[in-house]
Each structure stands twice: as structure tokens, then as C-alpha cells.
PAKOLPA-330329 format. One line per 3 residues: for each residue x, y, z of C-alpha. Coordinates in steps of 0.2 Angstrom, whole numbers. Layout:
BEGIN
X Y Z ~ ...
***
This chain:
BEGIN
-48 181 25 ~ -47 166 36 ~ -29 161 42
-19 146 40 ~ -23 138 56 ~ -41 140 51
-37 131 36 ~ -26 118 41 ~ -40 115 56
-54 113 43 ~ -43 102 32 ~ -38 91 47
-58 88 51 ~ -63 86 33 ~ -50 73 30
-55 64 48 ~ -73 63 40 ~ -70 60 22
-71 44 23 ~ -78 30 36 ~ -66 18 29
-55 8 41 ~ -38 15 37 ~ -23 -2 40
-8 6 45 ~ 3 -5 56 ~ -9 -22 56
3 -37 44 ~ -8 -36 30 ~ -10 -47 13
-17 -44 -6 ~ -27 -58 -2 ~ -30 -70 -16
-41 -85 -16 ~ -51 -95 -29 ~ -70 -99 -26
-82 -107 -38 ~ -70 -105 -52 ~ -67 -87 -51
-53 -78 -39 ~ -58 -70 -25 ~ -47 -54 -22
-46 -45 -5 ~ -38 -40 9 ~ -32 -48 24
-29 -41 38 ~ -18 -55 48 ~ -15 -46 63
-34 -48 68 ~ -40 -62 57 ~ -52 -50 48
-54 -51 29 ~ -61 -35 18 ~ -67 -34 0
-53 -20 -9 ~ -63 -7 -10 ~ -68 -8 11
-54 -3 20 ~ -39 9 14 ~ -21 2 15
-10 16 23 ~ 6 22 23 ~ 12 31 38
26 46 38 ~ 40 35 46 ~ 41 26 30
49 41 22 ~ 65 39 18 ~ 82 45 4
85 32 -7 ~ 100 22 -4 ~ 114 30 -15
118 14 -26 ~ 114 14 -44 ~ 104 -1 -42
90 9 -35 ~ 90 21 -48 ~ 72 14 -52
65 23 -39 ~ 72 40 -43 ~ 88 50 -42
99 42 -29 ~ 106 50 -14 ~ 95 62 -17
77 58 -20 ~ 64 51 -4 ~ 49 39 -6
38 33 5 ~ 45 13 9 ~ 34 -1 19
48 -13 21 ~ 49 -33 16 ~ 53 -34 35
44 -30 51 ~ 42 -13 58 ~ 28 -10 73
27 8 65 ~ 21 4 47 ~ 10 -9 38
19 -25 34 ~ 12 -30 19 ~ 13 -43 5
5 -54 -4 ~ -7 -73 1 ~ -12 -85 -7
-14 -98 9 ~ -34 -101 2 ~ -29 -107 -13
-26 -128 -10 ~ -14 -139 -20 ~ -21 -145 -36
-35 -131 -37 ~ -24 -122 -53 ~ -15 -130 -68
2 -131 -62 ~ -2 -125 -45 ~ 3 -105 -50
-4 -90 -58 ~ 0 -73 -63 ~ -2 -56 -56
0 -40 -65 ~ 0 -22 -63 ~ -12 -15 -73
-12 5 -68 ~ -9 16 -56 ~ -17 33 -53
-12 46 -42 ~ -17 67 -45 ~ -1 73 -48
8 56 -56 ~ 15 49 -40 ~ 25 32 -45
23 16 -38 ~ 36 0 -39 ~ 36 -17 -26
53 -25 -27 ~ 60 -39 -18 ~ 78 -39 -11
93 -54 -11 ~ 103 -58 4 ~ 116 -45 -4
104 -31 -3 ~ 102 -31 -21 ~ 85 -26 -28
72 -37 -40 ~ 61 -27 -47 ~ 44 -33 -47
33 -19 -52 ~ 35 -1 -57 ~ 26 13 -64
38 25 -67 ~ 46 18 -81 ~ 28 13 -90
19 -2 -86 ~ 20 -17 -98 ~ 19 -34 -97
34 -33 -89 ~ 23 -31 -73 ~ 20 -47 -69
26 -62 -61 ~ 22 -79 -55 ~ 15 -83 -40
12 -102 -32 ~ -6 -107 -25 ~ -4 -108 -5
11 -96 -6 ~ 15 -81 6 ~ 28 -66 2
30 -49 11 ~ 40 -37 -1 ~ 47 -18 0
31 -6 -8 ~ 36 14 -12 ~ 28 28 -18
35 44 -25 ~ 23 57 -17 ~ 10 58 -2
-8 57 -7 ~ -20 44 -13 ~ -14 32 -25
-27 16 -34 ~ -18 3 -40 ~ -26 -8 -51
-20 -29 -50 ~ -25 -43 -62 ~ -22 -61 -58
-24 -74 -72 ~ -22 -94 -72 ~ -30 -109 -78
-44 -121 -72 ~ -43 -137 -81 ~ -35 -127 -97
-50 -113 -92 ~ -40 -95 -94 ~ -48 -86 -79
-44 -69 -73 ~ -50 -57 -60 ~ -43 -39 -59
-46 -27 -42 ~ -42 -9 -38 ~ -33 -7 -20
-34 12 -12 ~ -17 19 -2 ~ -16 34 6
3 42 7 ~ 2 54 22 ~ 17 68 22
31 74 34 ~ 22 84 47 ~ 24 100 44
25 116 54 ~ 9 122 53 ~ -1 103 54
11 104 70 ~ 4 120 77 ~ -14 114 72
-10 100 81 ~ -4 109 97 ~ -19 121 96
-31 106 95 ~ -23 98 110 ~ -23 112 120
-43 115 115 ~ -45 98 122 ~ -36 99 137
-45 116 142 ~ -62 107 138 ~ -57 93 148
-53 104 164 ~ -71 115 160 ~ -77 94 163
-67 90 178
***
């Protein structure tokens, strides 16, 4: 039988490789949203170095520090039991140890759309063992806005409006580690012209370290160190 720190070494190298995707993890980073040759253009943005991916070319992720209780206020009851529950947060405002993420619609020029707005939805949310996702904003009392959330069904309640050239960073949570999709639509009009674009954005949750990543992770460093002084 192999042991745990077999195991946990093998899972550790097989996730490293699973995927040559560039993982954001601290960058400022936008659901990018522009509007070319009559259609929307979603993406991503990576602000932090001017780079721009195609949703299904980079993974947006969501380090352990954003682990946190939720607060104990029944207005947070949305998220799960308070006091008591945890999710994974990525904060409206700046911290260098998570990703800052919101959503842009700088690309998009005044006059482009029909009343210079348009809609984006939630449309689904998967996640192998039913993780929740919600976005909410927050007012200057700390209160919270709910903008969308999948643990109470999502409906057309999903939604809001958005203003062409417009910019906002808001508070993202999810219920479990692992990998979540989350499916956006975005809908206007062009000169009376419905048009709607939907994309499918990947976000890896990763955990609390735990004891034995911890010990996989001391044995790895030590291997390295002792090849380092065969090299030196």
C-alpha cells in the first residue's frame, strides 16, 4: 500500500501538470467585456500586466488567504449560516495576497449601445460537489447588495445593469475549494438589434493547507535542498 506522503506527493505533481494554463492569483483582473463588429467580445484582463485572455486561456484563482467566517450579521445569511460557516472571499478592495477582481467595460465607447448599458447575467455554476457561488457589493455602512447567487437558485434575478465604459471591483465567494465554471451572459441592443454573448470563466478554490500537504511540502524542500548541495 503506498503511504500518504506518496499520495499527497503524486497529487501535488499531478495537479502542477494538469493544466499548462496561466493561473491569476494576485494580478487586478477584469470580466472583460468589449463590443466588436456587432457582437461582444468577452475575456479577460489581466490589468496588472496589460495582458488580455480569451475565457477559457487562463484560470482565475483564489488563494487560501481568502478563507474566512462569515461575518455574524443576518444580513449575510446568503452566504451560509453565520458565525459559523467559512467561504473563500476575494475582496471589493485591494489585497496584495489575492486576485482583485471585477468587472470592465473601458472598450466599449459612448454611443456604441442603445442607452449606453447592457445586462449581465448569471447563467450557471458547476462545481463537483455543489460549491455555491454569489458577487455582492457592499454600501458605505457595510451592508451587502446582493448581486449574484447560486445557492438560493439562479433566476432572472441574476442580473444587473451595467454602463458601457464602466469599471467596478466587487466582493466574489465561494462555498468550497475546488474548481468551480461559471457561466456569464451579457445582452444589449445595437440600433434596436438584441445581441447576446454568453462565456464560461474557470476558478480554482485552493484549501487551508493541511497537515499532511504541509509535511509533503517540508519533504519536497528538503529533497531539493539536499539536491542542491549534491550540485554545489
Amino acid at each position: 500500500m503506498k503511504s500518504i506522503l506518496t499520495i499527497t506527493i503524486a497529487s501535488l505533481v499531478a495537479a502542477t501538470s494538469a493544466s499548462a494554463l496561466p493561473f491569476l492569483s494576485t494580478e487586478h483582473v477584469d470580466i472583460g467585456i468589449a463590443f466588436e463588429a456587432g457582437a461582444f467580445d468577452l475575456h479577460i484582463h489581466n490589468e496588472t500586466d496589460d495582458i488580455e485572455y480569451a475565457p477559457d486561456e487562463a484560470i482565475l484563482q483564489v488563494n487560501p488567504q481568502a478563507f474566512e467566517l462569515i461575518p455574524n450579521d443576518p444580513n449575510y445569511s446568503f452566504l451560509g449560516t453565520i458565525g459559523v460557516d467559512h467561504v473563500w472571499r476575494l475582496p471589493k478592495t485591494p489585497n496584495p495576497a489575492l486576485l482583485y477582481l471585477g468587472f470592465g467595460a473601458e472598450e466599449i465607447a459612448p454611443g456604441t449601445l442603445d442607452g449606453d448599458a447592457f445586462t449581465i447575467s448569471l447563467l450557471s455554476v458547476t462545481h463537483g460537489s455543489g460549491g455555491k457561488f454569489a458577487v455582492y457589493d457592499v454600501d458605505a455602512f457595510n451592508n451587502p447588495a446582493v448581486i449574484f447567487n447560486s445557492g438560493d437558485g439562479i433566476t432572472g434575478a441574476d442580473s444587473f445593469v451595467f454602463p458601457t465604459g464602466g469599471h467596478a471591483d466587487y466582493n466574489w465567494t465561494f462555498s468550497q475549494e475546488g474548481d468551480y465554471a461559471v457561466e456569464f451572459k451579457v445582452d444589449g441592443l445595437d440600433g434596436g438589434t438584441p445581441v447576446t454573448s454568453t462565456a464560461t470563466y474557470t476558478f480554482t478554490v485552493v484549501p487551508e493547507p493541511t497537515s499532511a500537504a504541509l509535511l509533503a511540502g517540508g519533504v519536497i524542500g528538503l529533497l531539493a535542498r539536499r539536491r542542491r548541495s549534491v550540485l554545489v
